[in-house]
C-alpha positions in Angstrom: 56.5 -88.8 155.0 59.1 -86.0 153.8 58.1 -82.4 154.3 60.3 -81.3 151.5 62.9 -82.4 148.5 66.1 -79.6 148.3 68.0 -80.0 145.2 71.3 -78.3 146.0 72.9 -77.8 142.2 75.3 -75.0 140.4 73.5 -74.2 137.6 69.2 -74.1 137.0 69.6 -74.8 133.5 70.6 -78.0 131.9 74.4 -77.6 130.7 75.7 -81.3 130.9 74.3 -85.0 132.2 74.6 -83.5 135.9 72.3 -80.8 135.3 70.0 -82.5 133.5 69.3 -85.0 136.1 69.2 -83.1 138.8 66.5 -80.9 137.2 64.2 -83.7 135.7 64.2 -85.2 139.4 63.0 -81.9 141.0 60.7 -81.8 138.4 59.2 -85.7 138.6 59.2 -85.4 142.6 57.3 -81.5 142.1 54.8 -83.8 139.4 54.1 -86.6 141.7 53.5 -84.2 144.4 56.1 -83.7 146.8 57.6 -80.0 148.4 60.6 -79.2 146.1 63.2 -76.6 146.6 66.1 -76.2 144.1 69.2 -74.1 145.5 71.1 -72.9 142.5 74.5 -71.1 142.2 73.0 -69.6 138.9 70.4 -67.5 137.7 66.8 -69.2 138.1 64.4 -70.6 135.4 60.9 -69.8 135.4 60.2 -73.3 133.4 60.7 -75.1 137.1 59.1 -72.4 138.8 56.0 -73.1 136.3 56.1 -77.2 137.7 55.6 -75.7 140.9 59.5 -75.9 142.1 61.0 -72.9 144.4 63.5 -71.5 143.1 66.7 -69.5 144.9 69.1 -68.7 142.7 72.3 -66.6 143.6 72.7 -65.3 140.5 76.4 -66.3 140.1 78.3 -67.2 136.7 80.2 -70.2 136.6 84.2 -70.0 137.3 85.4 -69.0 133.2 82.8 -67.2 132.6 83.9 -64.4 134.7 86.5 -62.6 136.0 90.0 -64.8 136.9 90.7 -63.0 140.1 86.7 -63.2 140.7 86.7 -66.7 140.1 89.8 -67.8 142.0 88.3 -66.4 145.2 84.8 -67.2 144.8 85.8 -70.9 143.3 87.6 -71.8 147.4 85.1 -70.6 148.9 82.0 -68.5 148.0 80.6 -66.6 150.9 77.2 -65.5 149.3 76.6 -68.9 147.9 77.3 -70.0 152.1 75.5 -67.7 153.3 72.3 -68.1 150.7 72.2 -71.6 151.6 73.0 -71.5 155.5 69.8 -68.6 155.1 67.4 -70.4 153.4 68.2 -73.6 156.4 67.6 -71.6 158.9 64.4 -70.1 157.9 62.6 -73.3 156.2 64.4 -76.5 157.2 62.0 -79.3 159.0 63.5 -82.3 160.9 62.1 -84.2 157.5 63.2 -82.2 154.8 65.8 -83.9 153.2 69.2 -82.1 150.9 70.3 -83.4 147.6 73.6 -82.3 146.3 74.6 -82.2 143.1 76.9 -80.2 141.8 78.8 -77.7 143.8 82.3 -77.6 142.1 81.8 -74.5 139.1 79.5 -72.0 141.4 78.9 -72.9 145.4 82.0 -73.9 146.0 82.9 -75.8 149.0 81.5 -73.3 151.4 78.5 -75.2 150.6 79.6 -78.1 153.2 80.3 -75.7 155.7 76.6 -73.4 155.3 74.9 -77.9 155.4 76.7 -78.7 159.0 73.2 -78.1 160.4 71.1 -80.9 158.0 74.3 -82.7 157.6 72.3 -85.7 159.2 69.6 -85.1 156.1 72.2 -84.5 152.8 73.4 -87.1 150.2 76.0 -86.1 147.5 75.0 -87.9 144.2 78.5 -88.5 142.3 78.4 -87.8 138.8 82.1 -87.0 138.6 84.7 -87.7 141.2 84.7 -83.8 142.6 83.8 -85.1 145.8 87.8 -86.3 146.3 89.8 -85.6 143.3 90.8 -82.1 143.1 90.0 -82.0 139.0 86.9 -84.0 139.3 88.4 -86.7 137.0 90.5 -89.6 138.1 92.9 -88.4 135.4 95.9 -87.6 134.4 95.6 -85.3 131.4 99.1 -84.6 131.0 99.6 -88.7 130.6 96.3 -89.0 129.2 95.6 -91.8 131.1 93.5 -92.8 134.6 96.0 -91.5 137.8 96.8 -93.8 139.9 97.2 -91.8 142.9 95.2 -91.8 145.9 93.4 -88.3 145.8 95.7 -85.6 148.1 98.6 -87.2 148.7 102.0 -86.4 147.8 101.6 -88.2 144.8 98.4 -86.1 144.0 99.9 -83.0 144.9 102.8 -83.0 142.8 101.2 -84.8 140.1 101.1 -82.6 136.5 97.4 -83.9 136.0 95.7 -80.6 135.2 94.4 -80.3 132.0 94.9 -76.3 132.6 98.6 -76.5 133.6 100.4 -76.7 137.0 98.8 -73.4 138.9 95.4 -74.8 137.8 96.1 -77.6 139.7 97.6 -76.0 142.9 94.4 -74.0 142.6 92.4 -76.7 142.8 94.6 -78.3 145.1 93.7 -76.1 147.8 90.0 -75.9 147.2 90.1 -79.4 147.9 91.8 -78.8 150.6 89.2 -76.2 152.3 86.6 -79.0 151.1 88.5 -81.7 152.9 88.4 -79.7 155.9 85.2 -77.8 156.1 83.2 -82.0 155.3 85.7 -83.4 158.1 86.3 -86.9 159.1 82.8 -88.2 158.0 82.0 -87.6 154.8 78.3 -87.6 153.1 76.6 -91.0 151.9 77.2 -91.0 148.3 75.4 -92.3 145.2 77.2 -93.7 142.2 76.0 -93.3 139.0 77.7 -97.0 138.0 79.6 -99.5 140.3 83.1 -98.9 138.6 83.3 -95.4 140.7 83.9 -97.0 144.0 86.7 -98.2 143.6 88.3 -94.6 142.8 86.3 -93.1 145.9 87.8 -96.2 148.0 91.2 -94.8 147.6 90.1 -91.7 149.8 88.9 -93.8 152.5 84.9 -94.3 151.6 83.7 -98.0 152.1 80.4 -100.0 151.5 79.0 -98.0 154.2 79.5 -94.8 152.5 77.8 -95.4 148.9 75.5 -97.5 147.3 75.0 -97.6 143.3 71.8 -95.8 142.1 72.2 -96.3 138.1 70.8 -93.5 135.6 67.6 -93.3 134.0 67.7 -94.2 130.7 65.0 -94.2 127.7 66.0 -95.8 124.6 65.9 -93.7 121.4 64.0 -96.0 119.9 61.6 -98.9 121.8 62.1 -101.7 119.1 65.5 -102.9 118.2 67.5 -101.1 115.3 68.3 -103.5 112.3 71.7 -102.5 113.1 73.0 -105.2 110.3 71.2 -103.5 107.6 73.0 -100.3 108.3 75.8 -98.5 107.3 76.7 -95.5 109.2 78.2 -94.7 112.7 76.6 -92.3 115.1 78.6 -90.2 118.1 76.5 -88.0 120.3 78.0 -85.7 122.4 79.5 -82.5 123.0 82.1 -81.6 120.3 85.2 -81.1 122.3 88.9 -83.0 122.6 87.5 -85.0 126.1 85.1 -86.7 124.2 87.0 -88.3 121.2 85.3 -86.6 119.0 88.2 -86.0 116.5 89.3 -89.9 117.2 86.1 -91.1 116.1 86.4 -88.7 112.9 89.8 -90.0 111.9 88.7 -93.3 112.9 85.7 -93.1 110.0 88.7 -92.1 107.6 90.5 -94.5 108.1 87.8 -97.3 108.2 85.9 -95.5 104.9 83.0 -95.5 106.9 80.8 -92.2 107.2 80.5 -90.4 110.8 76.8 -88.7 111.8 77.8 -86.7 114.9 75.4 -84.5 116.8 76.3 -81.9 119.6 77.9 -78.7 119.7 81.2 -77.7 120.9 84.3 -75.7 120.6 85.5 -78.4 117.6 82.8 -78.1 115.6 83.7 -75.5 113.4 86.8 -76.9 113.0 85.9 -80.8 112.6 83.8 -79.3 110.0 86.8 -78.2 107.9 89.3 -80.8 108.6 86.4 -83.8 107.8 83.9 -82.7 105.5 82.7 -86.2 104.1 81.4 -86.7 107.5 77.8 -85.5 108.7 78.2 -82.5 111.4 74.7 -81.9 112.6 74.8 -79.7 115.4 72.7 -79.4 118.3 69.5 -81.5 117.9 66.5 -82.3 120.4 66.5 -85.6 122.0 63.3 -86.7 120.5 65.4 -86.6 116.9 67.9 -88.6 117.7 66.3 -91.5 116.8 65.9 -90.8 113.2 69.3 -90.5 112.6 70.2 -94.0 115.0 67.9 -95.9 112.9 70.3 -95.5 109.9 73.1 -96.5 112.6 75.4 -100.0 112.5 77.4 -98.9 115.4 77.6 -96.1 117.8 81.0 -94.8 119.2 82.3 -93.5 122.7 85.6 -92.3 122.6 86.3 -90.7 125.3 89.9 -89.5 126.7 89.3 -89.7 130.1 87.1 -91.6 132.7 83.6 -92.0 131.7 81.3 -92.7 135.1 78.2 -93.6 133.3 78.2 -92.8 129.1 74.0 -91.4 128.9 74.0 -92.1 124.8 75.8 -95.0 124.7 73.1 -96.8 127.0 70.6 -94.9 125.5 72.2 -96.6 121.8 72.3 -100.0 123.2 68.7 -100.3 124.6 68.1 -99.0 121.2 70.1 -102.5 119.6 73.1 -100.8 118.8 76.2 -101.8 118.9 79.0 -99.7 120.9 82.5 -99.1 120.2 83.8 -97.4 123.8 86.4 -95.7 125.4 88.0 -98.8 127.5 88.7 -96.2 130.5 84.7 -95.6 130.1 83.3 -97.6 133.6 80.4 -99.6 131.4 83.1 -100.7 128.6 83.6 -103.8 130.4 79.8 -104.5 130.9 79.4 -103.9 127.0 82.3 -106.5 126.0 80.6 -108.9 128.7 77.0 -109.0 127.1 78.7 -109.2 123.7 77.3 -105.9 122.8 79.9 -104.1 121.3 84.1 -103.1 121.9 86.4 -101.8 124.3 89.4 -100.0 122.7 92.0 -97.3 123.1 90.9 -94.1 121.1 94.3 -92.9 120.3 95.3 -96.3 119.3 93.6 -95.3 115.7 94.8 -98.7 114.0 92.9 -100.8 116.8 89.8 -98.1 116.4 89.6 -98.2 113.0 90.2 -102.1 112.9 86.9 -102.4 115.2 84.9 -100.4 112.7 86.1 -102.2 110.2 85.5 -105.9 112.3 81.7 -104.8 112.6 80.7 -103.3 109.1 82.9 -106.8 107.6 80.8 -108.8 109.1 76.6 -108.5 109.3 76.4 -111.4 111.5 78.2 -110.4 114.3 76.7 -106.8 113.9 72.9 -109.0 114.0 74.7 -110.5 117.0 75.9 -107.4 118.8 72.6 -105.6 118.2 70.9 -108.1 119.6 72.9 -108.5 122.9 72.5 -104.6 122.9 68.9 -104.6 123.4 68.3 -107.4 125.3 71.0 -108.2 127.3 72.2 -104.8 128.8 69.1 -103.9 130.7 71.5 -103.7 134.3 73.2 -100.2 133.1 70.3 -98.1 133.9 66.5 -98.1 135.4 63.5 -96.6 134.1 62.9 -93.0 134.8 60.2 -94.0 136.8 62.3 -96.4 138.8 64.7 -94.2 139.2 62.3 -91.7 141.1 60.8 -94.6 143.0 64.4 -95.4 144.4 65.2 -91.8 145.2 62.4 -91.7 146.9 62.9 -94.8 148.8 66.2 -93.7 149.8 64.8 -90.7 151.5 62.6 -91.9 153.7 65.4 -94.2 154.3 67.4 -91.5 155.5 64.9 -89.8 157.6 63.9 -93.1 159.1 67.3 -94.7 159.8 70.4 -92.0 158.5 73.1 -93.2 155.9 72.3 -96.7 156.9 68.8 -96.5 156.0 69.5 -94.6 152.7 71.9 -97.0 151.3 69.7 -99.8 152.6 67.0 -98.4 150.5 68.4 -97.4 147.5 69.8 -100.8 147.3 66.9 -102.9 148.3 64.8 -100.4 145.6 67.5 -101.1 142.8 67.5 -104.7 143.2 63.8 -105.0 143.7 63.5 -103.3 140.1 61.6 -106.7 138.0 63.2 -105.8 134.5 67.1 -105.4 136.5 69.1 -108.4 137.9 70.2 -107.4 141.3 72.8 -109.1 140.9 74.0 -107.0 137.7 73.5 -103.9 139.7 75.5 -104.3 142.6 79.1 -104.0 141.6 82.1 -105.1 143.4 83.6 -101.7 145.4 86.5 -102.1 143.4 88.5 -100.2 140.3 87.1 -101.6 136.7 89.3 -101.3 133.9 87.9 -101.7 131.0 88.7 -105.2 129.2 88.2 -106.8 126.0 89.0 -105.3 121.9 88.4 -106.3 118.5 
């Protein structure tokens, strides 16, 4: 039995993929009955509260959104957040409640390792990014614009120009990883990847098979029955509207092609993108549940990404839907898309080879029947069921209570695998680096 779920997480309102998961599982485990506590670097949100959830909430803004000198201080190592945390321990903790961290890197800060030494025994880290080693969360070198190759801290880390924000962004972050490092020690937490491709980048710091196990994403489609993606004639990116996503590659892309982009999200390019492509459909921010309108008038949906993508939520959610997808080959399920036949793996900046993939998939209705096909029905292994999902989290932490790390990774395996409508052998990725193969 476990006493209580603590979801350990910056912010208590949805701002990204992160968020959003870590919210709907203290919400489904609060639904289904269980104690939940959510620890928050933010304000709070009454919605959870409503479902039942405690809330404590430190009231903090994330690192730009205040003050630089603020920020710089409280971003190595936030005392209140440490102190919040190490508070809230001492006056509720059970020997079977168990910790759930998810994201610590824009508000808590690595003081949060230090305020968890006493449940250290009872925490997982969940790795939607690579924060957990890589001192800018990425695996990537934005000044190459390309995946780094170094092993995280090192010398070739450390005087590596990867920082997307310059060179004393990345000393900065440098040394917080460096008080992280230190404060976690020589054993680090058991770790859940969001896909199988992450391991490899975590192995470079030292975590082995005994240190993570792959839980995939929930997924629902945006449509249940397959998209007549042949009979279709428009392309669909949805995302946040911003230079890390591609979003301008998959605009001049279109061009280039003569096919017509329907983007949804918000972003800082919008406004902009609006100007520079105005034959294209900018739609803005839009609910979930209309997404699938616009993806039923989809061939093809695109992923462009310039860096690393661990997981890629609207691409799987586009190919259980039958469409085809055109991703980002550093994107970690590019090479499981080119393997079921379900789409393409390309550079983005390489606009000739984007555009020629467009162009290979609206030429040809067979191939996009094809594609869409393989989409929906052979691509299953990228994700579970919501439901599935919370059945393996759960698994995992009576696993850990039960048995420690051992016993977590045990379960969450055991659950994953056990999943009827997964292969388990599609789920359990060699712990090795992926890079995406395959093209037009």
């Amino acid at each position: 039995m476990i006493d209580r779920i603590v979801i350990i997480n910056d912010l208590a309102h949805a701002k990204g993929g992160a968020s959003q998961l870590a919210l709907e599982a203290a919400v489904q485990f609060a639904r289904r009955g269980q104690k939940v506590t959510l620890l928050c670097g933010s304000g709070g949100n009454p919605d959870l509260e409503a479902d039942g959830i405690e809330v404590v909430a430190l009231g903090h803004g994330r690192l730009l959104e205040g003050s630089r000198a603020k920020a710089m201080v409280h971003g190595l190592y936030n005392r209140p957040a440490a102190a919040m945390v190490a508070q809230w321990i001492a006056s509720h903790d059970t020997p079977r409640t168990v910790y759930h961290i998810h994201g610590w890197s824009q508000i808590l800060s690595p003081a949060l390792f230090a305020a968890m030494r006493p449940v250290r025994e009872r925490m997982l880290v969940h790795a939607h990014d690579f924060f957990l080693t890589c001192p800018n969360g990425a695996m990537f070198h934005f000044g190459r614009d390309a995946p780094c190759p170094a092993t995280p801290m090192s010398a070739a880390c450390l005087t590596s120009a990867c920082d997307r924000r310059g060179k004393v962004s990345k000393l900065w972050r440098s040394a917080r990883q460096g008080i992280q490092n230190g404060v976690i020690g020589d054993q680090p937490p058991p770790v859940l990847l969001i896909h199988g491709g992450m391991a490899g980048f975590f192995a470079r710091s030292g975590l082995t098979e005994r240190d993570m196990a792959v839980l995939p994403n929930p997924v629902v489609p945006w449509t249940p029955e397959r998209i007549p993606a042949e009979e279709n004639r428009g392309v669909l990116f949805v995302g946040r509207m911003e230079a890390t996503k591609g979003i301008d590659l998959a605009a001049e892309a279109c061009r280039r092609a003569g096919v017509r982009l329907t983007a949804i999200g918000d972003g800082d390019m919008l406004a902009d993108l609006r100007r520079r492509y105005p034959e294209m459909a900018w739609l803005g921010r839009r609910k979930p549940s209309e997404i699938g309108q616009f993806a039923r008038d989809a061939r093809v949906v695109v992923m462009p990404s310039r860096h690393i993508e661990p997981f890629g939520l609207a691409a799987v959610e586009a190919l259980w839907s039958g469409l085809p997808v055109i991703a980002s080959r550093d994107a970690l399920i590019a090479p499981d898309i080119v393997a079921a036949g379900a789409g393409l793996a390309v550079d983005p900046r390489d606009m000739g080879a984007f555009a020629a993939g467009l162009g290979a998939i609206f030429a040809d209705d067979a191939r996009a029947r094809e594609m869409s096909e393989n989409a929906h029905r052979a691509t299953r292994a990228l994700a579970l069921s919501p439901n599935r999902w919370i059945d393996a989290l759960l698994d995992g932490y009576a696993g850990l209570l039960d048995d420690g790390r051992t016993g977590l990774l045990a379960a969450v395996r055991r659950s994953v695998s056990d999943a009827p409508e997964y292969p388990p052998t599609a789920i359990i990725l060699p712990f090795r680096d992926r890079r995406a193969a395959g093209g037009v």
